[in-house]
C-alpha positions as CSV (number, residue, x, y, z in Angstrom):
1,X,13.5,29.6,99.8
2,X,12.0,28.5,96.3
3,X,12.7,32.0,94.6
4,X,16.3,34.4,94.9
5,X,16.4,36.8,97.0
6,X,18.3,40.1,97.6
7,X,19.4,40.4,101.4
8,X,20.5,44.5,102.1
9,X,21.4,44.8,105.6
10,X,22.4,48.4,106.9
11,X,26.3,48.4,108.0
12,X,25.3,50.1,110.6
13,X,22.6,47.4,112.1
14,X,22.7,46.2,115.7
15,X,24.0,42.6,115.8
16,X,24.8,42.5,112.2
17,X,27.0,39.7,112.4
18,X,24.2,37.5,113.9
19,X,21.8,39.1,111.3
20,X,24.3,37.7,108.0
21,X,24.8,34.6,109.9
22,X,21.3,33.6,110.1
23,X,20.7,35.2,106.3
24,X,23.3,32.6,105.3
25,X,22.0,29.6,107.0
26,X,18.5,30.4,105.4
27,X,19.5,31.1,102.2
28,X,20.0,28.4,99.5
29,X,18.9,29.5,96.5
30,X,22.1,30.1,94.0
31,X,20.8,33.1,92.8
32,X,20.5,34.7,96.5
33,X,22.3,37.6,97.0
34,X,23.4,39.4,100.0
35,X,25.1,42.6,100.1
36,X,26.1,44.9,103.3
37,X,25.1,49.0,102.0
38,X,27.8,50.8,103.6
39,X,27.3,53.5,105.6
40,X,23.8,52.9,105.7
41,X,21.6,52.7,108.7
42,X,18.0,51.3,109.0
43,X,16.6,53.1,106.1
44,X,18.3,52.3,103.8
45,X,16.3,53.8,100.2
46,X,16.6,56.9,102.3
47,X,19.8,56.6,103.9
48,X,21.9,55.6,100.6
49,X,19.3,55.7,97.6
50,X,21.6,55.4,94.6
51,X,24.3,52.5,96.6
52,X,20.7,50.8,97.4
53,X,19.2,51.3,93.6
54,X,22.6,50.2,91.6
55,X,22.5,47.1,93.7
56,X,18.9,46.0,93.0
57,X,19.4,46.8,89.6
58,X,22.6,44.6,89.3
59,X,20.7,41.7,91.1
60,X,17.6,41.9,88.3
61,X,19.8,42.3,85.9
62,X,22.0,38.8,87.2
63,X,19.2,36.7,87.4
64,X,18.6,33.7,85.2
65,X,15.1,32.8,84.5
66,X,14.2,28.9,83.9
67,X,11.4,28.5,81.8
68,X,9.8,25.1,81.6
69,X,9.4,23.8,78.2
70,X,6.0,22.0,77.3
């Protein structure tokens, strides 16, 4: 992927294992993020809205624009 990207799987996910496996193996960008919401299930706004907001806003707040000069 050209662009970072913030991975939120429900804890509580059938096969999540298999699910951050292949997250891993597709994700390259350095600024990629991946974070397991606990106690969450497949909603996960709805399930755990402020666990689900705090970490969007930590992974905006993170990133590290390149501009190109010229």
């Amino acid at each position: 992927m050209g662009c970072p990207v913030l991975f939120l799987p429900a804890e509580t996910e059938s096969k999540l294992d298999v699910k951050l496996s292949l997250i891993q193996m597709d994700t390259r960008h350095p600024q990629s993020k991946t974070v397991v919401i606990p106690s969450s299930k497949h909603l996960i706004p709805i399930d755990t809205p402020i666990a689900t907001s705090m970490e969007i806003l930590a992974f905006l707040k993170g990133l590290v624009f390149e501009c190109a000069s010229g």
